[in-house]
N, C-alpha and C positions, 0 to 999 in steps of 0.2 A: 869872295862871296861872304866871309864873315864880317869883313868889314862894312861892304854893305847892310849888311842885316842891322848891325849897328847904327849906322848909322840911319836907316829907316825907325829903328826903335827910340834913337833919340831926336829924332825930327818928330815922332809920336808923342814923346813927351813933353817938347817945346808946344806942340797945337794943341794939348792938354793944357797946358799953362802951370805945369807941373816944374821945369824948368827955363833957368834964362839962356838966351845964346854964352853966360859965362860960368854956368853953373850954380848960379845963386838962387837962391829961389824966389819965384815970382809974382810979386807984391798983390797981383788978382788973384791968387794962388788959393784965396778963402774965400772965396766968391765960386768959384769952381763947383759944379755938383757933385754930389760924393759920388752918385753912381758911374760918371763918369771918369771916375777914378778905378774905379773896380772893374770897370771895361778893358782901362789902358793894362790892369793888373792880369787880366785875364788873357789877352792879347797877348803877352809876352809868356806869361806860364805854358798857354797852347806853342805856344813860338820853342819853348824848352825841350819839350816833350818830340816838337818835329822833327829835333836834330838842331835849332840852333843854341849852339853851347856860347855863343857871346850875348844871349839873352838873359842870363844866371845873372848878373850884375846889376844889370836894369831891372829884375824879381826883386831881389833882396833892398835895393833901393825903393821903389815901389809900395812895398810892403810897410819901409820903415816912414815914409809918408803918409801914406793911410793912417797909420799908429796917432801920428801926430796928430793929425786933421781932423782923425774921431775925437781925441782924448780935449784938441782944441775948441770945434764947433759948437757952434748956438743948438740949445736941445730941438730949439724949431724945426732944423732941419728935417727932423726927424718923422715933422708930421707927412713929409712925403715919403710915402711906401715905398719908393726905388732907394732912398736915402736907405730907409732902416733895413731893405733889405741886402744891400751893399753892406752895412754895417756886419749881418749877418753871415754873408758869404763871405765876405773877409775873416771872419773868424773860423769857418771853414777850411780855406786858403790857404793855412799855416800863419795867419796873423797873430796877435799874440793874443795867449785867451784870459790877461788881465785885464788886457782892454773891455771886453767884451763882458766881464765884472763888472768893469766902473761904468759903464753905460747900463746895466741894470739897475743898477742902483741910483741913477739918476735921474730910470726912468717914469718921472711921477702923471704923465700926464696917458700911461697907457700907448706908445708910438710902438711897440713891439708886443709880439704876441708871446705872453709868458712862458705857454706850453714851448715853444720850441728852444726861448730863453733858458729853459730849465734841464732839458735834455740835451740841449748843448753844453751845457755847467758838467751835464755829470760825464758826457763822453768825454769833455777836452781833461778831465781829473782822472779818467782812464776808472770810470762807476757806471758805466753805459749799458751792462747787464742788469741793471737795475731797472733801468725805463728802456728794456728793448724794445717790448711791446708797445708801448707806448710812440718810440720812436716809429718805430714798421708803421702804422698808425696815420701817422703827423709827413710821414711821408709820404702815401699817397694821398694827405688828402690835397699837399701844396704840389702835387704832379706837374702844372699847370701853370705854376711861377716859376719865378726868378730862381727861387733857393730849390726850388724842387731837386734838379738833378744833386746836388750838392747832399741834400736830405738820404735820398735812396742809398749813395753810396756810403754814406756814414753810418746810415742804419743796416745795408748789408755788414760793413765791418762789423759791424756789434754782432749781429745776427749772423753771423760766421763760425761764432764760437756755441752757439745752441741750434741752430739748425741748416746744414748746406742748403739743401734745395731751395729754400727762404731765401736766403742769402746769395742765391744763385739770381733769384726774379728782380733781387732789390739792385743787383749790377746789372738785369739785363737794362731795368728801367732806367738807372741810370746812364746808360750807356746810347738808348734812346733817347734820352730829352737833352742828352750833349754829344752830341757822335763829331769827331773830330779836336775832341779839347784833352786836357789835361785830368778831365774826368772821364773819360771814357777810356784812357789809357791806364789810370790806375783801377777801374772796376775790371777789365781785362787780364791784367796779372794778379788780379785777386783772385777771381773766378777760375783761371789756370791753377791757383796756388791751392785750391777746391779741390778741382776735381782730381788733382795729383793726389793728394792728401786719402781722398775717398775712391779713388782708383775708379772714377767717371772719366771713363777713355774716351769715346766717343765724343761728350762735351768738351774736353781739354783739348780734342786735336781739332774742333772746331776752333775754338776759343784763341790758339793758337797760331792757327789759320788769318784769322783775322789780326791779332796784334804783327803780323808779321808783315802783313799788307799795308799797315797804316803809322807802327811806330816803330820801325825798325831801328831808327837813329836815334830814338830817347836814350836818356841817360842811365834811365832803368831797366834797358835792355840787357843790361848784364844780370840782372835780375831775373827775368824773362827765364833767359837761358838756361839757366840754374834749376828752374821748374820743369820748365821743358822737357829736360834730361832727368829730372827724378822721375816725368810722368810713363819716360820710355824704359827708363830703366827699370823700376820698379814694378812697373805692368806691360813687361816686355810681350810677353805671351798673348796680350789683347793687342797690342799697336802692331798694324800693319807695317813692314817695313817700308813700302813704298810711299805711305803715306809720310813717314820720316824724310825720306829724300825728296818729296816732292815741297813740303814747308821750308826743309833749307836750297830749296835752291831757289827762292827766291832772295836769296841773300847771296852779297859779294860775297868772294873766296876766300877771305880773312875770314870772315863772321863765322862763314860752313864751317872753314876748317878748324878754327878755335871752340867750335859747340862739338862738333863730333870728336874733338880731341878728346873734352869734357864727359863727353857720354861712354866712349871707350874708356877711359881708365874710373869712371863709377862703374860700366858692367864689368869693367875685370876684377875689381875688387867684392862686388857681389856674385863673382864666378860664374856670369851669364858669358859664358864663350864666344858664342855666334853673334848675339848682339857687339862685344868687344871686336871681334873680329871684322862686322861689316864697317861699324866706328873708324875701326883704326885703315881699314882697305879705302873707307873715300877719302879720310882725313889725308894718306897719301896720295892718294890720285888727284889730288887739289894742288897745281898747281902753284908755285914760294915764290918769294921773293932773288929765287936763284940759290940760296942753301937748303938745305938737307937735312938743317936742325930738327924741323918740322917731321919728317919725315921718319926722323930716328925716333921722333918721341912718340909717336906713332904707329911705330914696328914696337917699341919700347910696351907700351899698353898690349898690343897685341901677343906679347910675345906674354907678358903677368897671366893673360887670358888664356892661354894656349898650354899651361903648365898644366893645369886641369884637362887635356884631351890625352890621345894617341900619339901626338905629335911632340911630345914633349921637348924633345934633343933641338929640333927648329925651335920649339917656344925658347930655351937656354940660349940659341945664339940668340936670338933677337935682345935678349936679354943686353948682352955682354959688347952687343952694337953700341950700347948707349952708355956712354962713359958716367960715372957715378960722381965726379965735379959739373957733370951737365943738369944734376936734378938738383930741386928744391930738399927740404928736409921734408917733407911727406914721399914725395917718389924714390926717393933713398930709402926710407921704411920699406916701402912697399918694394922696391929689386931687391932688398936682402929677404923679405919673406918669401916673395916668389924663389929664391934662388936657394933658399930651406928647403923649401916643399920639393923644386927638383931635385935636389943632390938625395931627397930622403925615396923618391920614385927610383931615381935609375942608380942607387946603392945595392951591392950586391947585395944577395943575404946570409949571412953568418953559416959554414956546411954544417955547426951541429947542430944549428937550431932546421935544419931538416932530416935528420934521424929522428925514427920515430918510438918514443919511448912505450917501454911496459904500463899500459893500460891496468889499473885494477879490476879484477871484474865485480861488478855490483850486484846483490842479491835482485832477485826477482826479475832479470834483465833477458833471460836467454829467449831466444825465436821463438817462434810460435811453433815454428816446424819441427826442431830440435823436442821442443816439449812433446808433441804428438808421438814423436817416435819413441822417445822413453817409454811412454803412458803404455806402448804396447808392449815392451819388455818387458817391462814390472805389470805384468796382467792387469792392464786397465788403470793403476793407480799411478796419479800423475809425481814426481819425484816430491814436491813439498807434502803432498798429502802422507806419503809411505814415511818419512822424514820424524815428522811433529808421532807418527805410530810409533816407529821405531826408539826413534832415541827421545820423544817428549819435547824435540827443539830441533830446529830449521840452521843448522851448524852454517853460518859467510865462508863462501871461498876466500883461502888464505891470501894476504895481500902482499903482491912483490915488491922485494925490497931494492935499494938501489939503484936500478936503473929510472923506476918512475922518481923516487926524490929528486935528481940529477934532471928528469924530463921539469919537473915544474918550479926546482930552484933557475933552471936558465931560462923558462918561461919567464917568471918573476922579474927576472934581471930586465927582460928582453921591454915585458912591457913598461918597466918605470922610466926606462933609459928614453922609449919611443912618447910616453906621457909628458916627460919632463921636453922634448923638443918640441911636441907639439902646444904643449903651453909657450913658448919662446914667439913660435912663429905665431899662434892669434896673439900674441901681443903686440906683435911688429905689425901684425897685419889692422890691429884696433886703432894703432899709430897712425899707421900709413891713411884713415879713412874720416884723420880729422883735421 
């Protein structure tokens, strides 16, 4: 299948007149119109994005032809608006954005329209806060063109970092005026990367919904995932669980089972139980390749997650399933921290720190009822009152000696020894969760 694809994308490039049958390039090559160069560029990015990974070569080639062709061509060209706006969405595109400098600069006869010339200077220099408004702007008003779609999403990125919901309209738009391309998949996991962020559950597991239907084989899908799972994890208590299961199953049993691996050891690390727990219970129940690797790392999260319940002594085995040459250097952090925390749960406790020492008593502390029944002995007067008459001063019960010093030197002990480990384990566990 990949070779086909190939080989369909370089028979694309040959009736572009982009290449010869021997690779050389092809002497009509500059006669060629640009915009149909940006066709053949576009065609293969979408190609990318679907899942064909033999398309990445024919991009990168693609891209550095354009380069040439802009930086080579007659300014004329440029007085046709598919020309200049090819020019434009290549610079977009990931072309280079020196190019897209030296064609301002040469352009003296007015073939490009400044304003968009000029907010594209300052997004590709990474100063696009600067003309965001401006950008939001200039993109609806080329809705309608060629560079439209292109516009929206660039102006949502900028408009990401000052306002979601804005930024949210500016991927829908773009998402409509290209649905099926390389721009609709990156406004997709932007807008995911949104509503994560801002804990818009409801949007994200739409948003979700849909990348999962349509780019599930992109390259960026590892990406995807990664959001996905901070949007479950993090706002576990708003996402339906079954809305969980029903997104990954549209995905093969590798895919499920490597996102719920994912999402089980972030909720065990942020001590979400239940969530870890259903993670690690489908991650098993999916089906391997015949071992059981899978399966252990699986019990393995589950078991980090379970140290925090009633269950702890099961959480420990799970634990101790998993050999500790099988983990990376982050899951090695994180088994020795979980395995802190147990051994400090089911540790006996010291018999004398459960005797209970001499209390001092502290002035003005006795019962109310105690009080009342004095008051009546001493004819009505309550003991401090009689007290301050008598002797002019409110004499403190005497304070016992040695047993309470003995009660709060081993308190003392008790708490710096339990301070000092539990700083040990959030270290291992800060470790563990980078």
């Amino acid at each position: 299948m990949a070779r086909k694809r190939h080989r369909h994308h370089l028979a694309l490039a040959l009736s572009l007149g982009v290449l010869t049958p021997w690779g050389a390039r092809a002497e009509g090559q500059d006669n060629l119109p640009l915009y149909k160069m940006l066709r053949s560029l576009e065609f293969v990015q979408d190609s990318v994005v679907a899942g064909d990974s033999s398309a990445g070569e024919m991009q990168r080639f693609l891209l550095a032809t354009i380069d040439a062709r802009l930086r080579n061509a007659d300014k004329s060209i440029f007085e046709d608006t598919r020309n200049s706006d090819a020019a434009l969405a290549y610079a977009m595109s990931g072309g280079n954005p020196e190019t897209l400098e030296y064609l301002m600069q040469r352009d003296i006869n007015g073939n490009f329209d400044n304003r968009v010339a000029d907010v594209l200077r300052k997004y590709l220099n990474g100063k696009g806060l600067l003309v965001v408004n401006t950008l939001a702007d200039i993109a609806k008003e080329y809705r309608g063109k060629p560079i439209g779609p292109y516009l929206s999403l660039i102006a949502g990125n900028v408009m990401s970092g000052k306002n979601a919901m804005a930024a949210l309209k500016l991927y829908d738009w773009a998402r409509l005026l290209a649905p099926g391309t390389v721009v609709e998949e990156s406004a997709l996991r932007r807008s995911l990367a949104l509503c994560a962020d801002a804990g818009m559950v409801p949007q994200g597991i739409e948003y979700a919904r849909r990348y999962t239907r349509r780019f599930l084989h992109s390259p960026y899908a590892s990406q995807f995932a990664d959001l996905f799972v901070q949007l479950v994890v993090d706002h576990d208590s708003d996402v339906k669980q079954q809305d969980i299961i029903d997104i990954l199953a549209s995905m093969d049993p590798p895919r499920q089972r490597e996102i719920y691996l994912r999402m089980a050891r972030r909720a065990a690390i942020a001590g979400k139980a239940d969530l870890a727990a259903l993670a690690a219970g489908r991650a098993q129940a999916i089906s391997s390749d015949g071992s059981d690797a899978f399966g252990a790392l699986a019990g393995f999260y589950g078991g980090v997650a379970g140290v925090s319940t009633s269950d702890v002594e099961a959480a420990i085995s799970n634990l101790n399933q998993m050999p500790a040459g099988e983990l990376n250097a982050r899951d090695r952090a994180l088994r020795d921290a979980a395995t802190a925390v147990a051994e400090e749960i089911l540790r006996a406790p010291d018999p004398a720190s459960l005797g209970q020492g001499n209390v001092p008593n502290l002035p003005n502390q006795q019962n109310t009822e105690h009080d009342a029944a004095v008051t009546i002995k001493t004819g009505g007067q309550s003991p401090g009152i009689a007290g301050v008459e008598q002797g002019g001063a409110v004499k403190a019960a005497p304070v016992s000696k040695g047993g309470g010093q003995e009660a709060d030197s081993s308190f003392n002990a008790f708490v710096t020894t339990s301070r000092s480990k539990l700083d040990a384990i959030d270290g291992m566990l800060k470790q563990g969760s980078h």
